[in-house]
Residue, then its C-alpha position, 0 to 999 in steps of 0.5 A: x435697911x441694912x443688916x446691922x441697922x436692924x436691932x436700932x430700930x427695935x431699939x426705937x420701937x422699944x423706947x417709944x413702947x417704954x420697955x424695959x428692954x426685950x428678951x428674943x427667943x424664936x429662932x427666926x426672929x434671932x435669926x433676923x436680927x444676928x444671923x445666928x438660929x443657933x439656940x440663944x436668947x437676944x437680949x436687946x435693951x434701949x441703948x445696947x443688946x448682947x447674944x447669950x448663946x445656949x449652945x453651939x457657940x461656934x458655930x454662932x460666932x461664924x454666923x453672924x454679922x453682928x460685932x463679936x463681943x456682942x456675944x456670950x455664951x451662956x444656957x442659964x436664963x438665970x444667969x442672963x437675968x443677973x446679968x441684965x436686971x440693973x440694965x433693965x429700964x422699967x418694968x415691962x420686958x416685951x418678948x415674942x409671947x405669940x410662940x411662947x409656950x405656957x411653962x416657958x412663960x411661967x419659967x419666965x415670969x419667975x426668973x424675971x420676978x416683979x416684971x411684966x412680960x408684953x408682946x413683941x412680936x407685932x413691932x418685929x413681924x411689922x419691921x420684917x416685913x420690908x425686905x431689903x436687897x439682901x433678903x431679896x436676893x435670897x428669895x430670889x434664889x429660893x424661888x429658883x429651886x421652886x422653879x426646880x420642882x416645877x420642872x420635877x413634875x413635868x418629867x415625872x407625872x405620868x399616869x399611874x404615878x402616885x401624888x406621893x411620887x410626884x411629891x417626892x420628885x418635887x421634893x428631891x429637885x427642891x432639895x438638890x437646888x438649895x432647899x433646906x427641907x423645912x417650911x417655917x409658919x409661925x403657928x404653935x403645933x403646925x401641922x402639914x407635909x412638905x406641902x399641899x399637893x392634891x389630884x383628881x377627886x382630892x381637890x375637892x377634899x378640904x383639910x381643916x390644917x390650912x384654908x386652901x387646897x391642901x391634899x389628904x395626907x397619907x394618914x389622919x395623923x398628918x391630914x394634908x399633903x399627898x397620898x397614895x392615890x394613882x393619878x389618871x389621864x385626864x386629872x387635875x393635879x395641883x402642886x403646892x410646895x415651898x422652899x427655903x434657901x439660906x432662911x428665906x422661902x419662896x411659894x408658889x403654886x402651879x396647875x397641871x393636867x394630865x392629858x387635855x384639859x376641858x374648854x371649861x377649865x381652859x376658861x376658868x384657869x385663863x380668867x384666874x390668870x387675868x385675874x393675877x396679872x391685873x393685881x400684878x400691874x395696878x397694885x401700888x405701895x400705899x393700897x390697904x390689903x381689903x383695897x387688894x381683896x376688893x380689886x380681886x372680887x370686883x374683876x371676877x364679877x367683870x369676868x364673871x366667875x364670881x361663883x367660882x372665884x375663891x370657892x371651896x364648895x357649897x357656897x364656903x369661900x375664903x377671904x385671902x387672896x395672898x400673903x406675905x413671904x420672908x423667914x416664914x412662908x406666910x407671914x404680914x401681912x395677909x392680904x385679906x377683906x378683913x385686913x385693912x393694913x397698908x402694902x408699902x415699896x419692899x414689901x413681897x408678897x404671894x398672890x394665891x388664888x383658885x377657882x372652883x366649879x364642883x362640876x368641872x374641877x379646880x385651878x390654883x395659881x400662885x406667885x411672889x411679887x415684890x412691890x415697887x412704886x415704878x412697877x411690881x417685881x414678879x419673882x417667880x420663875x416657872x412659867x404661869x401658863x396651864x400645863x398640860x402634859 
């Protein structure tokens, strides 16, 4: 679809919901349909839209590749809804009521009084999850700066270096290969480093913030991320950290040893990796996403690593085994057992996978694909093997 088509099948979905009209504020969401994340309100009505930038207009107006008269500048949401109150076909405005806080919601319901606000956000995450050639291209370049950090570790872990050094070697090379040093998760009060990043014993620490291997963090303030652990011969170390290039995001995650690895984590991270690569060949446009999981498990059983597959310890295991990438890092759909959505042709997901045996240590893997009826597109740069270093 291309860019400018984007806000016409909003338009649709609104008609055929019988809205009113939508009121967009969430940044990503602004900036999927205009180009602009600079502060604004996205007006979208059944047969017209206007842009009502609260500041930076400017810059905005720069921004975007929607027409320019599409555009004001206007703060007041007061103002907006004088504006567009007789426009308004109906009674019930959608808006995106997933991140909306509570006294904005208010703020809105007495400006827009006698309207009823619903939910938009499921008709715009369901629209961004097919990806079109120009936001697959962005991916791929942020999947090139993740390729950067990757090669930070293989220059910088040593023993005795810090997880917090590692983190920051990684960091830096993400930085100076576009990256725009935020990770986006469209989740109120998300709290998390730069991202997961763990070694030795903190593999086996598991942070409530995210379900999945997450580090301890520097302090219980931010409780995931790296520490100031030294990192000794002979550990694992799991590398877990995002970017973001021009709004989009790539994650991948990659498994070192420092030293040799044991014959026991060789078999499990040689498994883990089967495991992938016949997601990667046999997943198809049309699969629901507990058809995926169900795959997943039933190939850890052949293999028999069933146990470990998934595993967190003490018998707690997840049920994703991968998400889908775009504006946010993890955003629809999830690739779960309990999620019964269809993959379809442009879709891009990440594969995200661990095993786990408490006596022997833990192996992680994660790459993007992107989903195509001749064959899917493996979009991760960095090579999937083992690292031992």
């Amino acid at each position: 679809m291309a860019r400018k088509e984007r806000i016409k099948c909003l338009q649709e979905k609104i008609n055929e919901q019988g809205l009113g009209g939508a009121l967009l504020f969430y940044s990503r969401d602004v900036f999927y349909y205009t180009g602009t994340a600079q502060p604004s309100y996205l007006v979208v009505l059944p047969e017209d839209y206007v842009l009502f930038v609260r500041s930076g207009f400017e810059f905005a107006a720069n921004d975007v590749f929607i027409e320019k008269d599409k555009m004001k500048e206007e703060r007041r949401l007061e103002n907006i809804f004088r504006e567009i109150s007789s426009r308004l076909m109906g009674k019930k405005i959608g808006t995106e009521l997933d991140v909306l806080p509570a006294k904005q919601f208010l703020e809105f319901k007495e400006i827009f009084s006698g309207f009823d606000f619903v939910n938009v956000s499921p008709f715009v995450l369901e629209q961004r999850k097919r990806k079109d050639a120009f936001e697959i291209e962005k991916i791929k370049q942020a999947c090139e700066a993740m390729d950067a950090g990757h090669k930070a570790v293989l220059s910088t872990l040593k023993e005795g270096t810090t997880e917090l050094e590692l983190a920051a070697a990684v960091e830096n090379a993400h930085r100076l290969a576009g990256h725009e040093g935020m990770v986006f998760m469209r989740q109120p009060d998300f709290v998390m480093s730069r991202g997961p990043i763990a070694s030795g014993p903190n593999l086996l620490r598991f942070s409530g913030v995210v379900y999945s291997i997450t580090g301890v963090g520097l302090s219980a303030s931010v409780p995931a991320g790296p520490s100031r652990r030294r990192i000794e011969k002979g550990d694992i170390v799991i590398v877990d950290i995002p970017t973001l290039v021009d709004g989009y995001h790539a994650d991948q995650t990659r498994t070192y040893v420092l030293g040799k690895a044991s014959e026991e984590i060789k078999a499990m991270y040689n498994a883990l990796r089967e495991i992938e690569d016949y997601l990667i060949g046999n997943i198809r446009p049309g699969m629901k996403c507990s058809e995926v999981f169900q795959m997943a498990a039933d190939k850890s059983k052949e293999l028999d690593v069933a146990d470990a597959f998934l595993s967190f310890g003490n018998g707690k295991k997840t049920h994703m085994i991968g998400h889908g990438v775009g504006l946010e890092c993890s955003e629809p759909p999830i690739v779960s057992k309990h999620e019964h959505s269809r993959l379809l042709e442009g879709y891009v997901i990440a594969l995200e996978m661990h095993m786990l045996r408490e006596h022997v240590g833990v192996v992680k893997l994660e790459d993007m694909i992107l989903l195509r009826h001749n064959g899917n597109e493996l979009l991760t740069k960095s090579p999937r093997c083992l690292f031992e270093i």
